[in-house]
Every structure is written in structure tokens, then in C-alpha cells.
C-alpha positions as CSV (number, residue, x, y, z in Angstrom):
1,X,52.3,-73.9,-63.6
2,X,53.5,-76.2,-60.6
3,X,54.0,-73.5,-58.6
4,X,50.3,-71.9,-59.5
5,X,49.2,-75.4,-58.6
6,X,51.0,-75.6,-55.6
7,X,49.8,-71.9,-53.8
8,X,46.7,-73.2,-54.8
9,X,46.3,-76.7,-53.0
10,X,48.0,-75.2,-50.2
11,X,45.5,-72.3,-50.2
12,X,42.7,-74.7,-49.6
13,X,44.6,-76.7,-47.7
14,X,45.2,-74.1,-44.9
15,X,42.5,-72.0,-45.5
16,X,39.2,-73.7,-46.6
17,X,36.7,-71.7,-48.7
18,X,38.2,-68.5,-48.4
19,X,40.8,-67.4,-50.5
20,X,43.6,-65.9,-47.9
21,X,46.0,-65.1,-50.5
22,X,44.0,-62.5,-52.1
23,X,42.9,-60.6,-48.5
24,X,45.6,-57.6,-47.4
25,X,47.1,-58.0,-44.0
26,X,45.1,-55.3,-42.6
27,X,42.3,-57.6,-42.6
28,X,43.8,-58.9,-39.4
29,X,42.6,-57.4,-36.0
30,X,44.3,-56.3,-33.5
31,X,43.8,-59.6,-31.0
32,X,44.9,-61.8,-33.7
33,X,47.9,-59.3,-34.1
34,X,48.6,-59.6,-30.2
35,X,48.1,-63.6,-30.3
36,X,51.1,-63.7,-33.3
37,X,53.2,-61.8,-31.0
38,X,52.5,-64.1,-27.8
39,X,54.1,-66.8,-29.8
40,X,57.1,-65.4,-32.0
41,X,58.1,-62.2,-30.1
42,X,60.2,-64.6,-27.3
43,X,63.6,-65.2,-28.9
44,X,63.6,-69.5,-28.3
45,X,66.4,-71.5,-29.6
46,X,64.4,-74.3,-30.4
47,X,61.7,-72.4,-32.4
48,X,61.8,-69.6,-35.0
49,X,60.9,-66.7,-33.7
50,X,59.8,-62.8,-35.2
51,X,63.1,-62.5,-36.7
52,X,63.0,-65.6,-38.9
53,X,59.8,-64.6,-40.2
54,X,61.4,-60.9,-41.1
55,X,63.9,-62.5,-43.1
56,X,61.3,-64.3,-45.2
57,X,59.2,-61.3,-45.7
58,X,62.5,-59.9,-47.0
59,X,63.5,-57.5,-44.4
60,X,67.2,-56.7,-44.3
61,X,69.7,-56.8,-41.2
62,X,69.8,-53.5,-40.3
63,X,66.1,-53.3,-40.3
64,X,65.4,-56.4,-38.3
65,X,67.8,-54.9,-36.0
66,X,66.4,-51.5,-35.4
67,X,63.0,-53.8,-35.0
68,X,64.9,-55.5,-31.5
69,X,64.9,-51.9,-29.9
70,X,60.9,-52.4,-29.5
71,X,58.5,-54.3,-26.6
72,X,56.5,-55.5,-29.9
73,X,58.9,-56.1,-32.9
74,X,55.9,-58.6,-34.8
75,X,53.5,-55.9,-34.2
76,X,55.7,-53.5,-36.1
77,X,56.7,-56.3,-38.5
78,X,53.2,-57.3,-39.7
79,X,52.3,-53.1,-40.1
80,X,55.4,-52.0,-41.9
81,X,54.7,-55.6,-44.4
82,X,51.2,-54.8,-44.8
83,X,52.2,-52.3,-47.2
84,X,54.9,-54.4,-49.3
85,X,54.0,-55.4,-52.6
86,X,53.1,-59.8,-52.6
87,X,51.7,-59.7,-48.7
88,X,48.5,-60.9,-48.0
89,X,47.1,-63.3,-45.2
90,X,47.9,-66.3,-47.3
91,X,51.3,-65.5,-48.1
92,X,51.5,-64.9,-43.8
93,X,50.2,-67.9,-43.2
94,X,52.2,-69.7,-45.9
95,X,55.7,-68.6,-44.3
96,X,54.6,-69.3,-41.2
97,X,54.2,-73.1,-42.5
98,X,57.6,-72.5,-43.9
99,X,59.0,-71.8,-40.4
100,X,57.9,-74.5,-38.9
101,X,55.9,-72.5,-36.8
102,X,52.6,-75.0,-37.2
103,X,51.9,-74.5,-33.6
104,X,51.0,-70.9,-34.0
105,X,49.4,-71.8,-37.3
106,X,47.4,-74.3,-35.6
107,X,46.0,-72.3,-32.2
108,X,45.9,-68.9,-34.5
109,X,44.2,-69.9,-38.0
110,X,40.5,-70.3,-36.3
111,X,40.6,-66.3,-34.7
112,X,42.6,-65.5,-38.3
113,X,39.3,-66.7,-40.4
114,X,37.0,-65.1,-37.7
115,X,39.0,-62.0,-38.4
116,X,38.9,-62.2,-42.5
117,X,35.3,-62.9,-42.5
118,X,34.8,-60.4,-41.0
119,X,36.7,-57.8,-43.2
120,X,34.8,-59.7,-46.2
121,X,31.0,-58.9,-44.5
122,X,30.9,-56.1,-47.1
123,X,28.0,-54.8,-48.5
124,X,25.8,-57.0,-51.0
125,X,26.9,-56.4,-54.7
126,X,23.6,-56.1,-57.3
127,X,23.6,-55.9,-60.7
128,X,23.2,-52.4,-62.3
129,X,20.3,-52.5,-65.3
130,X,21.8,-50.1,-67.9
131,X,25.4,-51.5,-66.6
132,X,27.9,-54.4,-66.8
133,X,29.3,-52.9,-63.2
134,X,28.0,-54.0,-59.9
135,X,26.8,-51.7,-57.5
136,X,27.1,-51.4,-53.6
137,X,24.3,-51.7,-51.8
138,X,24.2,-50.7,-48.1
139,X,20.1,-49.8,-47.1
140,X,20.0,-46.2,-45.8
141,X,22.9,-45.6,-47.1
142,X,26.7,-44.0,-45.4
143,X,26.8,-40.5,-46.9
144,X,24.4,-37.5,-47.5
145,X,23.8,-37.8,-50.9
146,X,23.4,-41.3,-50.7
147,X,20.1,-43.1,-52.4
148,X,18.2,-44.3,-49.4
149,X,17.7,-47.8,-50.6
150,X,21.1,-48.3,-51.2
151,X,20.6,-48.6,-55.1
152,X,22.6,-45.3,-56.1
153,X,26.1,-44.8,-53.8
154,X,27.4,-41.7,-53.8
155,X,31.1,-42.3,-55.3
156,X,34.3,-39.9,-55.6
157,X,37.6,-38.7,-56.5
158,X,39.2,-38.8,-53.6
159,X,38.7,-39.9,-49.8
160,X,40.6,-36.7,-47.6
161,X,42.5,-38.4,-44.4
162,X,42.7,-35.4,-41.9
163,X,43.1,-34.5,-38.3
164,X,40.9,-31.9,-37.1
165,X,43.8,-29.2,-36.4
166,X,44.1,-29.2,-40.2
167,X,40.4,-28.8,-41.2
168,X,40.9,-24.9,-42.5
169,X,43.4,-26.5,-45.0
170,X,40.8,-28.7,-46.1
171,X,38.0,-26.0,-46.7
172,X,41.1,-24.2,-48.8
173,X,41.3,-28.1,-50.8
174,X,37.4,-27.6,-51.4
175,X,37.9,-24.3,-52.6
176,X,40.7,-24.9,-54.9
177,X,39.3,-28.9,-56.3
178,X,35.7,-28.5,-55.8
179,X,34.3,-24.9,-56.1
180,X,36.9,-24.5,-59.4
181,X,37.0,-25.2,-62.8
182,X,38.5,-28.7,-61.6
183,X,34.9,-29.8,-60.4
184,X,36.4,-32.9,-58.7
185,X,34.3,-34.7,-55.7
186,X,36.1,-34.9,-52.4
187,X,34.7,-37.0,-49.7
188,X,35.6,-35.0,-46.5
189,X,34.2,-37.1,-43.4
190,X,32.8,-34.5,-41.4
191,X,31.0,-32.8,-44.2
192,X,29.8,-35.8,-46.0
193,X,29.5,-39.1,-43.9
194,X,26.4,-39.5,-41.8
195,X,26.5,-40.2,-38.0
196,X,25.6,-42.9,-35.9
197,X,27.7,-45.4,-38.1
198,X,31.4,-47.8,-37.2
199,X,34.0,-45.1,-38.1
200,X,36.4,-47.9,-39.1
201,X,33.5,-49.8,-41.6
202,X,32.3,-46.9,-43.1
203,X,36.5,-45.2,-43.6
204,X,37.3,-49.2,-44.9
205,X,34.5,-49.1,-47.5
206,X,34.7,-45.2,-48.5
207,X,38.6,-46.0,-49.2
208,X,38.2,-49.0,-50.9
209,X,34.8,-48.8,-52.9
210,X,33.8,-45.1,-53.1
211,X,37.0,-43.0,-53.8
212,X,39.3,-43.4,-56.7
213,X,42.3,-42.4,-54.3
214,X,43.3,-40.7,-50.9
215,X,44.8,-37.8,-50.2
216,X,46.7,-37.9,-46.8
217,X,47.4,-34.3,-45.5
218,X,50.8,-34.8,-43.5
219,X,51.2,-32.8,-40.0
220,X,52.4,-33.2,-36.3
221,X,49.0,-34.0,-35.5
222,X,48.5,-36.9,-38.6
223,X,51.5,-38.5,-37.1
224,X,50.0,-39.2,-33.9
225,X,46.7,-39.6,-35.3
226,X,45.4,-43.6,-34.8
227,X,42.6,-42.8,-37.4
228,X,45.1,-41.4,-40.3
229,X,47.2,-44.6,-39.3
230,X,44.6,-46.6,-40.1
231,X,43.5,-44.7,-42.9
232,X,46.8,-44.4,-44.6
233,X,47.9,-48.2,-44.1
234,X,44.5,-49.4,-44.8
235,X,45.2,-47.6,-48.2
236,X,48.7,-48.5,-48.7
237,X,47.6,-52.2,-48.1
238,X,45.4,-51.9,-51.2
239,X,47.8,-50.2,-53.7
240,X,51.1,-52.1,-52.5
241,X,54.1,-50.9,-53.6
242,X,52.0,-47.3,-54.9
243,X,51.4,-49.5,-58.1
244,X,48.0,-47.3,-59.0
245,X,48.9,-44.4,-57.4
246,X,46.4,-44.6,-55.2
247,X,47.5,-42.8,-52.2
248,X,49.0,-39.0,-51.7
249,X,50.5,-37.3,-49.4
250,X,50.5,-34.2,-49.0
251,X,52.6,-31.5,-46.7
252,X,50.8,-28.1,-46.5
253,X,53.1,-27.0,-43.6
254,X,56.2,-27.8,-42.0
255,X,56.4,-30.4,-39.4
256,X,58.8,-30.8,-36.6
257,X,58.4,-34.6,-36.3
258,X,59.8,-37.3,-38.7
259,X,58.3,-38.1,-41.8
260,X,56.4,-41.4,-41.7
261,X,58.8,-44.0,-43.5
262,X,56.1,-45.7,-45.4
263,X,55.4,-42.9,-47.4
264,X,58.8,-42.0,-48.5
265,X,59.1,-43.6,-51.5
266,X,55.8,-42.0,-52.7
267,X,56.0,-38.3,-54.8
268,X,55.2,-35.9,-52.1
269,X,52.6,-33.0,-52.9
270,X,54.4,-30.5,-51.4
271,X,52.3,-27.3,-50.0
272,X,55.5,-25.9,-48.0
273,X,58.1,-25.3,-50.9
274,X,57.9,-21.8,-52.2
275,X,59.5,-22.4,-55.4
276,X,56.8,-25.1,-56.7
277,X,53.8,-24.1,-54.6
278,X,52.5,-22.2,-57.9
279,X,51.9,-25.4,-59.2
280,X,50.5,-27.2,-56.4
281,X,47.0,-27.4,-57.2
282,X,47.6,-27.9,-60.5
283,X,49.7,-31.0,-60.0
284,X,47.1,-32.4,-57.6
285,X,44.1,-31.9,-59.7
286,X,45.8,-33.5,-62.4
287,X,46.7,-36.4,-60.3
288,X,43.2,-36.8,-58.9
289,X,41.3,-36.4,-62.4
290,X,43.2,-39.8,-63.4
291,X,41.0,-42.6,-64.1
């Protein structure tokens, strides 16, 4: 109970109204990312640096070290923690303290709020009439089937993360989940999600409030893909630790680059493998039809 107490006071302490330690990391922007690494990617002896803070967020040696090959090692640090199971903005800002690192607490925790507010402008939650559940409510609305005022969102199974070289695998995904006896609801971006709109609002809210889970469809051209990389962390950041199996990937063909490392401890769907591919579908339905 101390310890409750403690994260608590020094919640407020640090962070005012908001409560930090229940926003992911991937609240954070990318100029707040940048000004963390003005300030702990120099190695100083007379102040913890990036490394210090890897050890706290638990990273082992060899890791840390493979981290020293790159310009920006506390870029890569605060993606690859993101997706670690007990990271959140609080719990950044909290080892920071621990560090001794209140300068950049200080000069960083005013742009750090400006960027969490931000992530937290979401839509305006009402009250359903014949429901306990609140409702999103975004006037006009982000998809095609969307209720106009806002009053009825258009929700489904699964949010599809694609690159466009791969968009005749996911008419075959349509074919096989939607236009079957599975009857499950994809959202697919380019078929479903109107123009004119903030790709990265409307992909954050889809994921997170309108689809049950994500399917990532792995290929050469997903790996170099910045919107998949968002997509797929954004996702990760939500379900650390794949606790609610809420992302998965899946490989429909073979790939000549390397797999991404923070999807390898999640059960890969895979497409490729002639000796399971007869239950492919099968096994993905099933996963997707989960509550």
C-alpha cells in the first residue's frame, strides 16, 4: 500500500492533473523524442546518460551494446520500450527522477504534457440510452458507414495494417473473412475510411476504439513502411507484452529482409508454410471472432 501511495503522490507531484502513468509512450511526439535525445544521447561522466536509463527500463548488456552502434540509441530505446509490458509516460518520467536527470525533467516535462494532451483530445464520450457502454462521438463521422452525427460509430473485428504492394492479398483476406461463412468486419483504410481526415488521428482511434485487434500483414515493403511502424507500435503499445492478443502478424509471402524483432515473440500467422497453410484461415478467423 506504501508503494501505491508513493506512485501516486509522485504522479501528481510531477505530473499535475493528468495521470502520466496510465498514457503509453507512444503518446510522445517526435520533438519531445528528439529533445530526450539532445540531453542523454552524449556519454558525460558527470551525468547519466541513455545507457543508465536502458538499465532501468531493464535492458540487458548485450542489448544496450548493440544500441551504441546507432547516431540515436534513446530514440531506439524509447520505441523498442514502448512496447514492454509496465512502460508508460509516468513510469519514463519517474526513472528519469531516479537518474538524477531533473534537468531534462525540468526543461522537457512542459512539451511532454503539451504532447499527452494532445494524444488525450479524443473524441467526446456520451452515454448510450438502451446501454451501460459509452459511445464515440466524432460529428460527420471517420468511415463510410459511419452515422453522420456521430451517434452510431461504425466498429470492427479487426483494423488491416498494409502497404499498398500487398493490397491483392487483402481483397483475398476479404474474400476468405468477410464474403464467407466467417462474416467478420475488417476495416481496410482505403475501402472504408473517408478522405480529407489526419491519417495518424483517424489510424490512432480506428486501432484503439473501433477494432477489436490488428492484423499486420508482414512484407519487404511493411518493413520500410513509416505508416505500418506506426501502426504496429501504436498497437503493441496498447496490448504490452501481447497480454490480449491484440495484434497479429501475418506472413503471406516470403521476405528477404529480417523479421521485425518486436514481433517475435508473437504466434506468427503464417501464409508461406505449405504444410499448415490449409489451416490458415481457419486459425485466423478463429483468432479474430475472440471477444
Amino acid at each position: 500500500m506504501a508503494s501505491c501511495e508513493k506512485k501516486n503522490t509522485e504522479s501528481a507531484d510531477l505530473l499535475g492533473s493528468i495521470d502520466y502513468f496510465s498514457i503509453p509512450l507512444v503518446a510522445l511526439n517526435f520533438s519531445v523524442r528528439k529533445k530526450l535525445a539532445l540531453f542523454l544521447n552524449p556519454r558525460a561522466v558527470v551525468a547519466a546518460d541513455w545507457t543508465v536509463l536502458a538499465e532501468e527500463m531493464g535492458f540487458e548488456y548485450l542489448e544496450i551494446k548493440n544500441y551504441e552502434r546507432l547516431d540515436n540509441p534513446t530514440g531506439k530505446l524509447l520505441e523498442d520500450w514502448q512496447v514492454k509490458d509496465g512502460s508508460s509516460v509516468g513510469k519514463l518520467m519517474q526513472l528519469l527522477r531516479k537518474i538524477e536527470r531533473d534537468d531534462t525533467l525540468e526543461d522537457v516535462t512542459p512539451d511532454i504534457e503539451a504532447s499527452c494532451r494532445r494524444y488525450l483530445n479524443k473524441p467526446v464520450q456520451v452515454q448510450s440510452v438502451d446501454s451501460s457502454e459509452s459511445k464515440i462521438l466524432r460529428p460527420g463521422g471517420i468511415t463510410i458507414k459511419d452515422d453522420p452525427t456521430g451517434a452510431a460509430p461504425e466498429f470492427f473485428d479487426a483494423f488491416i495494417c498494409y502497404c499498398q504492394a500487398d493490397i491483392e492479398f487483402v481483397h483475398e483476406m476479404i474474400k476468405q473473412l468477410e464474403q464467407s461463412e466467417c462474416k467478420l468486419k475488417l476495416c481496410v483504410f482505403d475501402r472504408d475510411v473517408l478522405p480529407g481526415s489526419c491519417v495518424w488521428t483517424i489510424t490512432s482511434e480506428l486501432i484503439e476504439k473501433r477494432c477489436k485487434r490488428m492484423v499486420a500483414i508482414i512484407s519487404d515493403d511493411y518493413l520500410v513502411s513509416n505508416e505500418c511502424d506506426f501502426q504496429t507500435k501504436f498497437a503493441l503499445s496498447l496490448s504490452p507484452g501481447a497480454r490480449d492478443k491484440r495484434l497479429i502478424p501475418v506472413k503471406y509471402k516470403q521476405i528477404k529482409r529480417e523479421f521485425p524483432s518486436i514481433l517475435r515473440h508473437i504466434t506468427l500467422c503464417d501464409y508461406t508454410n505449405p504444410s499448415t497453410k490449409a489451416w490458415f484461415w481457419k486459425r485466423l478467423a478463429k483468432a479474430l471472432s475472440q471477444p
